[in-house]
C-alpha positions, -999 to 999 in steps of 0.1 A, spaced: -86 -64 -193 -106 -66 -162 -96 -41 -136 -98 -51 -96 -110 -29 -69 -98 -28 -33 -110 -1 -9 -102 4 30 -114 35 51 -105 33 91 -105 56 119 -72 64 137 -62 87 167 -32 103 159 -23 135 141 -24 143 103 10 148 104 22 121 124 0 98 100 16 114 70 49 110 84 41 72 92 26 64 59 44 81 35 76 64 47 80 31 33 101 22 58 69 10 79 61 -13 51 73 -45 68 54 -32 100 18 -36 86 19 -60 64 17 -100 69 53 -119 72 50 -134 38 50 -102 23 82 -92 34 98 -60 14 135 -46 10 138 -12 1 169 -14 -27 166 25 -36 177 58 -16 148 72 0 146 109 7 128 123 40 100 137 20 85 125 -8 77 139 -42 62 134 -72 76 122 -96 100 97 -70 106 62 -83 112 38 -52 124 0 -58 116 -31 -35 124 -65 -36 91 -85 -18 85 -121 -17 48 -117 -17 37 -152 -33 52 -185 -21 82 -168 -13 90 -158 -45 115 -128 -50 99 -101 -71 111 -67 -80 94 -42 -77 98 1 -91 71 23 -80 62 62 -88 52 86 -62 26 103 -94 7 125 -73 17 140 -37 0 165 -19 16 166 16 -6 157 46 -36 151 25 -28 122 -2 -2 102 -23 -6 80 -52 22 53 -59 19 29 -89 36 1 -108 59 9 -128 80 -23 -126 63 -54 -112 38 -87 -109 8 -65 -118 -3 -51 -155 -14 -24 -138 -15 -12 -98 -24 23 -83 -27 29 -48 -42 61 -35 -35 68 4 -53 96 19 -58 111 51 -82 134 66 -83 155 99 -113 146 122 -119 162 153 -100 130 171 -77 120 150 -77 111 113 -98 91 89 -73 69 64 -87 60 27 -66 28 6 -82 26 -24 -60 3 -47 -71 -5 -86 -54 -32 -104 -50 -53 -135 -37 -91 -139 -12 -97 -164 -17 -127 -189 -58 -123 -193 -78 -149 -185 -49 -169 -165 -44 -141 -145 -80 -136 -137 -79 -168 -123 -48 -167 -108 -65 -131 -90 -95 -155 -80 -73 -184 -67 -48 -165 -45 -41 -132 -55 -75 -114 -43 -69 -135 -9 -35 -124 -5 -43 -87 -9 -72 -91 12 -46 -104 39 -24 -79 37 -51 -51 45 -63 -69 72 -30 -71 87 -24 -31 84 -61 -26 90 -51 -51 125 -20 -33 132 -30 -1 129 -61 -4 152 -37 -16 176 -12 15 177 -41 38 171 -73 25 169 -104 37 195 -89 14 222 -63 33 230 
């Protein structure tokens, strides 16, 4: 099984807290990511999170193609970092680690994402084809987005 690496690190000029309360709601998913990747939250989600939460989605990520999607909240330390993975969904495998950490101006925000194709050497060219691309696009989207609400320009 090979596993797949993303990693993002940005500057942003807002509070810890006001970044943890932005990106620990997924409610903001459809904000900073592409059209094509649009997601509907199908489960009750509480004002904080925890670990140990389980959050289901419905996206259309790839050619429009409904998906479903369960994720766990498996680590949380509030303000700081979360960690959300797969439980349900396209990937064998998926973690994504968010993390924030004060500056003097703002904050400094860490994605770093492993993952796992399904269906071995298929899926390792499916990831080479269009998968890899499409993640790539949807991190330069929040990466875009971001920089526009918060970024050093404003």
């Amino acid at each position: 099984m090979k596993i797949y690496q993303l990693y993002r690190r940005q500057q942003l000029n807002l509070t810890v807290q006001e970044a943890w309360e932005f990106f620990s709601s997924p409610y903001n998913l459809n904000d900073i990511t592409p059209a094509f990747f649009h997601v509907t939250i199908t489960s009750k989600v509480p004002k904080k999170i925890y670990a140990g939460l389980l959050l289901s989605y419905q996206m259309k990520a790839v050619s429009g193609i409904n998906m479903t999607w369960l994720s766990e909240i498996s680590h949380c330390d509030e303000a700081k970092r979360f960690v959300y993975e797969q439980r349900i969904g396209p990937f064998k495998f998926w973690s994504h680690e968010v993390c924030l950490t004060e500056m003097q101006n703002g904050i400094v925000l860490e994605d770093i994402m492993f993952y796992a194709m399904p269906f071995g050497w298929l899926g390792q060219w499916i990831n080479s084809v269009l998968i890899a691309s499409k993640l790539e696009c949807i991190f330069d989207t929040r990466r875009d987005y971001l920089q526009n609400k918060w970024g050093d320009n404003r």
